[in-house]
Structures are given as structure tokens and as C-alpha cells.
C-alpha positions as CSV (number, residue, x, y, z in Angstrom):
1,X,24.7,3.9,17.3
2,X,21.5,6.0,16.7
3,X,19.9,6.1,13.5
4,X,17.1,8.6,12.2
5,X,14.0,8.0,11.3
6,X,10.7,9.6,10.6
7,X,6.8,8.3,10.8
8,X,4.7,9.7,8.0
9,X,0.9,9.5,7.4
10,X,0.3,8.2,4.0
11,X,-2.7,9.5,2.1
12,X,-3.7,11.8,4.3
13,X,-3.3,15.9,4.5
14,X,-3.8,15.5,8.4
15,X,-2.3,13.7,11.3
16,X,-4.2,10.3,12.1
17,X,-5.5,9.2,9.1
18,X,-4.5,7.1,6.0
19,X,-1.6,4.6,6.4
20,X,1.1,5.2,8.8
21,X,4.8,4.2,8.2
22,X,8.2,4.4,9.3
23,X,11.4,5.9,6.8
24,X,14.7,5.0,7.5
25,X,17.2,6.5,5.3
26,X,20.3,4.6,5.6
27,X,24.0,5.1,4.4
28,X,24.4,1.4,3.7
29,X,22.0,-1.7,4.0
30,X,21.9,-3.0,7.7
31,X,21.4,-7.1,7.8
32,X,18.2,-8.1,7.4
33,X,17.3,-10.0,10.5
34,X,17.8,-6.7,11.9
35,X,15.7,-4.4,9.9
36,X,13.1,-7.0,10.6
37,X,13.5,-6.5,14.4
38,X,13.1,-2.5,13.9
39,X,9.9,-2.8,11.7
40,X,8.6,-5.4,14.4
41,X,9.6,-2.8,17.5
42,X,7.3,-0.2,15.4
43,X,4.5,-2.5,14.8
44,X,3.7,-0.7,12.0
45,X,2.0,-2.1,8.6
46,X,5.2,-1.1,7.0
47,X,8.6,0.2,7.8
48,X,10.6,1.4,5.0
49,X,14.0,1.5,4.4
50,X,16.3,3.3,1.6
51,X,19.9,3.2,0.5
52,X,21.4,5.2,-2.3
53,X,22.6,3.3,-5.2
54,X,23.8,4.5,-8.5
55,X,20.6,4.1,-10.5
56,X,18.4,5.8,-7.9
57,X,16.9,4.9,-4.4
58,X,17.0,1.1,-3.4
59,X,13.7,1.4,-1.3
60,X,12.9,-2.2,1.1
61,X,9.7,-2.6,3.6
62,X,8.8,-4.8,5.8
63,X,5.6,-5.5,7.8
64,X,6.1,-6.8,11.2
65,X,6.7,-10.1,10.4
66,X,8.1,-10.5,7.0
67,X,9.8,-8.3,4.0
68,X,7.0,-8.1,0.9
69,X,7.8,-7.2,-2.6
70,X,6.1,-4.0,-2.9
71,X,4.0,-1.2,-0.9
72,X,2.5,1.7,-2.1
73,X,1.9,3.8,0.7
74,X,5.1,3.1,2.8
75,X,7.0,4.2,-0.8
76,X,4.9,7.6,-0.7
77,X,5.8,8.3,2.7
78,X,9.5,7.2,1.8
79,X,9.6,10.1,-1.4
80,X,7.4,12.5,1.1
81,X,10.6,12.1,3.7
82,X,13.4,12.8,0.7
83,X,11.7,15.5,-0.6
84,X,10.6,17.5,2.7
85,X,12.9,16.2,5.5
86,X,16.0,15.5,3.3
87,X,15.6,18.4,0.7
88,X,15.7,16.2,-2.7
89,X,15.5,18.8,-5.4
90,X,14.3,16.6,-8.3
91,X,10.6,16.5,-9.2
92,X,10.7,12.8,-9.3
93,X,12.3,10.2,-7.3
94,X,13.2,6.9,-8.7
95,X,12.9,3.9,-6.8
96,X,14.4,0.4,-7.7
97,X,12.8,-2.2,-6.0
98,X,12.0,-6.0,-6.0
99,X,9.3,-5.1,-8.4
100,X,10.8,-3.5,-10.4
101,X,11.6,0.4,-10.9
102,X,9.1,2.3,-9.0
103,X,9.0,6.3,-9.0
104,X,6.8,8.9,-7.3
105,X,6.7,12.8,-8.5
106,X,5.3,16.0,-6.8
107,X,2.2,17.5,-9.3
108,X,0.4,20.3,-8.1
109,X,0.5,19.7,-4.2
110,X,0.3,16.1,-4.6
111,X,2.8,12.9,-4.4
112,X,1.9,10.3,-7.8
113,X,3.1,6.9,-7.1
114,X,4.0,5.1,-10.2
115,X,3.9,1.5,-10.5
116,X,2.8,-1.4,-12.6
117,X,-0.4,-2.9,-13.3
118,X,-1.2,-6.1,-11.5
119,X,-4.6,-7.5,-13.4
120,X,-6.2,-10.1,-11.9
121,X,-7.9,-13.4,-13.6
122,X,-10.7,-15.1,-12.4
123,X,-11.0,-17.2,-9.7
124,X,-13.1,-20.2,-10.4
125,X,-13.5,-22.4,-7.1
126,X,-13.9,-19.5,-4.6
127,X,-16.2,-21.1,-1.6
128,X,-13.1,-20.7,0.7
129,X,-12.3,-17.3,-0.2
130,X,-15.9,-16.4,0.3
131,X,-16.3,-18.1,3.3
132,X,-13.4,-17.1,5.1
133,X,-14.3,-13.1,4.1
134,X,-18.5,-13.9,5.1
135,X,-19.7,-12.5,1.9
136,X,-21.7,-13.2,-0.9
137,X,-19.4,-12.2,-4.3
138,X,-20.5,-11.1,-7.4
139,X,-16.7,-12.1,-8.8
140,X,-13.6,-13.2,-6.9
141,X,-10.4,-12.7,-8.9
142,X,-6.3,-13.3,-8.1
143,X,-2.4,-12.1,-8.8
144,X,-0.5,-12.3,-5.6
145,X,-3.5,-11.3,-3.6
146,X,-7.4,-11.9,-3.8
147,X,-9.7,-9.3,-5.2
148,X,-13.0,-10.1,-4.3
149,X,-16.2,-8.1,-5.8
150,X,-19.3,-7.3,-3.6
151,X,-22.4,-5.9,-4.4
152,X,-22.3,-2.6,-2.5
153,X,-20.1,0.2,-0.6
154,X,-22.3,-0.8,2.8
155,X,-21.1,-4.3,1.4
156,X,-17.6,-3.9,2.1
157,X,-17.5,-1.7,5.1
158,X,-19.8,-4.9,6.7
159,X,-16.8,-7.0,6.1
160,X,-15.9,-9.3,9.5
161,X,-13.2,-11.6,7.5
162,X,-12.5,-14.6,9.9
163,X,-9.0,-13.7,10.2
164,X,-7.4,-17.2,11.1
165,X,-9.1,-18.8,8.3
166,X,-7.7,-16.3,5.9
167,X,-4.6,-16.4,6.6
168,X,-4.5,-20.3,5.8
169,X,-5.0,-19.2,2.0
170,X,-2.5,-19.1,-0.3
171,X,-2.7,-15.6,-1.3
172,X,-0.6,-12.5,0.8
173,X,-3.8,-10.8,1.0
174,X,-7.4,-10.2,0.1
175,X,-9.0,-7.4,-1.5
176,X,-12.8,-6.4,-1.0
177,X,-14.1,-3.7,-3.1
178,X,-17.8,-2.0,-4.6
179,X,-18.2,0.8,-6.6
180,X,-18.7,3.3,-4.6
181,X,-21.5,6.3,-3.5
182,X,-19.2,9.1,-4.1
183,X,-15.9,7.8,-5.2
184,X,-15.6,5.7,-7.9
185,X,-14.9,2.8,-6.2
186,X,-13.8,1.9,-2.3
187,X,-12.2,-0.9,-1.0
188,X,-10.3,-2.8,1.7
189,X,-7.8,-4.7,2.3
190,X,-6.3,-8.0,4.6
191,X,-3.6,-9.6,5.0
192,X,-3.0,-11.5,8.3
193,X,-0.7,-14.2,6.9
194,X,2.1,-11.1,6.8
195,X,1.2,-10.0,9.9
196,X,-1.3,-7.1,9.0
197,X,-4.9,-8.2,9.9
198,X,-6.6,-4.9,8.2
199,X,-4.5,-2.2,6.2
200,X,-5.5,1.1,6.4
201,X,-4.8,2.6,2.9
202,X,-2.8,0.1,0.6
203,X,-1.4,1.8,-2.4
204,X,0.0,-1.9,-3.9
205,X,-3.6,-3.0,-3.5
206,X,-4.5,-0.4,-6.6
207,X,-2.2,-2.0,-8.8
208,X,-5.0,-4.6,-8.8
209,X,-8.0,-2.1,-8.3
210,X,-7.0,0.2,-11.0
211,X,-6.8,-1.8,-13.7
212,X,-9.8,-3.9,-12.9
213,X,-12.3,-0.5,-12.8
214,X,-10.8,1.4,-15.3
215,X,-12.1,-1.7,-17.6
216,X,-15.6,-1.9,-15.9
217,X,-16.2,1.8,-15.7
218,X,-15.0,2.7,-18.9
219,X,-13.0,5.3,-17.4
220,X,-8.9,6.0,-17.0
221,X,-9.4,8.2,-14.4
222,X,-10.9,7.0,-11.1
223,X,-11.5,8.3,-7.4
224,X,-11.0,5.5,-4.8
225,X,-11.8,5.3,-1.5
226,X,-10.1,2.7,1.5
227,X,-12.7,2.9,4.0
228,X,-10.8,1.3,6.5
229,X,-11.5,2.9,10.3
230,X,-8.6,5.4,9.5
231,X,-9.4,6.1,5.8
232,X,-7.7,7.5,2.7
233,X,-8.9,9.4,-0.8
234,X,-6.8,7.9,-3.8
235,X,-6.2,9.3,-7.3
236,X,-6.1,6.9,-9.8
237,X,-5.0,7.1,-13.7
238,X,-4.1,3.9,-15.9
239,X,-1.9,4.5,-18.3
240,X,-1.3,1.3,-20.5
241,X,0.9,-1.0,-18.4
242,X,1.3,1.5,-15.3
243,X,-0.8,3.0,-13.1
244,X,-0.4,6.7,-11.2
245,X,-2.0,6.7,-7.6
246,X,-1.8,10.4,-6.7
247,X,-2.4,11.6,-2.4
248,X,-1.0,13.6,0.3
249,X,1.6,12.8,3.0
250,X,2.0,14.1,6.3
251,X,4.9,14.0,8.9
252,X,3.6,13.2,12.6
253,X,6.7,11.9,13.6
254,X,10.8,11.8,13.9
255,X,13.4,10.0,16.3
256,X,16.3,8.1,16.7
257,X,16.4,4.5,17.3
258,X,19.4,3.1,19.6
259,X,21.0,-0.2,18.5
260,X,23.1,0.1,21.0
């Protein structure tokens, strides 16, 4: 039995850059050792996958190795494939998810992901953390994932992290970020303990980001900048307990997979 899907480019207005994922839209959930085997065939970051439920779009993802509570760019590309493959009329999509209810809406050419804030405290003994990255931190904080603070945009983009000893920590990810030279701030991301060594463009990662600039900047509204090899431009608002993370999507690919 085939079954559709489509591979979007997620914060990006072009083909090949910002984060790439898969969208499945299914009638009904298929068993989970299975959706793992599809997003491990596409060897993606993240492979989405969405069933209709009364209260709105049950949206899942997976990396290659395991299913993770929430992804930012994976949801965009899942809203971008409802609204320009599947015809969705609504101005906003609502998600529910492990995480909680998630929506994204279409302002003025743009897709706004809406999720919550994830502010991070600090991190006191951070040697390992430091040493595993190779940087010298002017602040290492943690939720779920580490967000470590270096001095400079070159800074970050110098980042080798030694990727085995990284994923021995007890975090799904870490964070590097600066302010940057002409966004506001820019960032990257790792997470090889769920099977991702470096993520392009990691909407979830904002959740953090967001909330911990808008405070040192003195500012609500940000620019953000992943400077990953592929890249990606973020729009970023706090609004009390949420934050909006606005970008483009575009479609570079649809198929059918055969289970069968």
C-alpha cells in the first residue's frame, strides 16, 4: 500500500537551504515501530507525521533514531504541506502535540510557528559541557537541551563539538549561540544522542533562544540567524509565555512510499 508524502525545506524561500523534512499525512496512525523505520529510510532530521482528530491536527516527528517531544521546523513544513498541497482554508492550523497545543498561521507571505517558552536556568558545574563543545563560555544554561553562550558570531560558527562526548550528556541537545553582526542573535544546534549530529535550522531550539535574548537585549522582537552550512533567517516575537518564530517553506519534493 503506497502512501504520499512530501519533503519540504523549512526556513527557506529556495530549494537547499534551511531544514529539510518529510510530511506524511495519514488517515489513521500507523504503529510506531513502523513510522520509525520510514523516518530512518529518509535519514532526515525529522519526519513528520499527522492524523486528524477532532480538536485539530495530531502532528508526531521523529528523527532517525527516536520520536522527540517537539520540532519546530518539521511542524512548519507539516502546516506549509496542509495549506499548499492539501488546500487547508483556515488561516491558522492547530496542532496538538506532546507539548502541548502548537499552531502555525500564514501573515503576510510568511508561516508563524507558535509555541511555548522554554527558559533556561543556569548551569553551575559546566566543564563537561564546555569541554565536550571546545569553547570557552561566557554562560551555559539548561531545560531539555543545553544553551551555551559564547563570546562572538565567528565564535560559534568555529564550533567542532566532539560529537561522541556529547552525546554521553544528559541533555537531548546543545545549543551554541552569540549575538550576532547582523541579526540579532545566531546560533547552532547538536544533538547526536537522537541521532542528529548538527541541525540545520531548529525551530524548538528558539523556544530556548527567544526568551533568553529578548531578556538580554531588551527587545520582544528579534532577528535570528542558524548558521549552520545550510542556513536559515528566523523571526522572533515573545509574547508572555509563547513565542512566534515566523519563516518561509518550500516544497522540493513529493512521492509515495511502498510498504508493501
Amino acid at each position: 500500500m503506497p502512501i504520499e508524502f512530501h519533503q519540504v525545506d523549512a526556513f527557506s524561500d529556495k530549494p537547499f537551504g534551511g531544514n529539510p523534512a518529510i510530511v506524511y499525512r495519514l488517515d489513521s496512525w500507523l504503529p510506531d515501530t513502523l513510522m520509525q523505520s520510514i523516518a530512518a529510510e529518509h535519514n532526515l532530521a525529522e519526519t513528520a507525521f499527522l492524523v486528524r482528530e477532532d480538536q485539530g491536527w495530531h502532528i508526531r516527528w521523529f528523527t532517525p533514531t527516536t520520536e522527540v517531544p517537539l520540532c519546530g521546523h518539521a511542524t512548519l513544513a507539516s502546516a506549509y504541506v496542509l495549506f499548499d498541497i492539501y488546500k487547508e482554508t483556515a488561516s491558522r492550523i492547530d496542532f496538538i502535540s506532546r507539548s502541548g497545543p502548537l499552531s502555525v498561521s500564514r501573515e503576510d507571505g510568511l508561516l508563524w510557528l507558535d509555541f511555548p517558552t522554554d527558559t533556561p536556568s543556569p548551569i553551575d558545574d559546566s566543564a563537561q559541557i564546555t569541554q565536550a563543545l571546545g569553547v570557552e563560555a561566557l554562560q551555559v544554561l539548561g531545560t531539555d537541551k543545553l544553551l551555551v553562550v559564547l563570546e562572538s558570531e565567528q565564535a560559534v560558527r568555529a564550533c567542532r563539538p566532539d560529537m561522541a562526548a556529547l552525546a554521553k550528556l544528559p541533555w537531548l541537545g546543545a545549543i551554541v549561540t552569540a549575538r550576532g553582526t547582523r541579526h540579532d542573535f545566531v546560533s547552532r544546534y547538536f544533538a547526536p544522542a537522537i541521532g542528529i549530529d548538527e541541525d540545520p535550522v531548529t525551530g524548538a531550539a528558539h523556544c530556548c533562544l527567544i526568551p533568553y535574548w529578548a531578556q538580554g537585549l531588551e527587545k520582544t522582537h528579534l532577528t535570528a540567524y542558524q548558521c549552520s552550512q545550510r542556513g536559515g533567517e528566523l523571526l522572533c516575537r515573545l509574547e508572555g509565555d509563547r513565542v512566534k518564530i515566523g519563516g518561509h517553506a518550500t516544497l522540493v519534493a513529493s512521492g509515495q512510499l511502498r510498504l508493501a
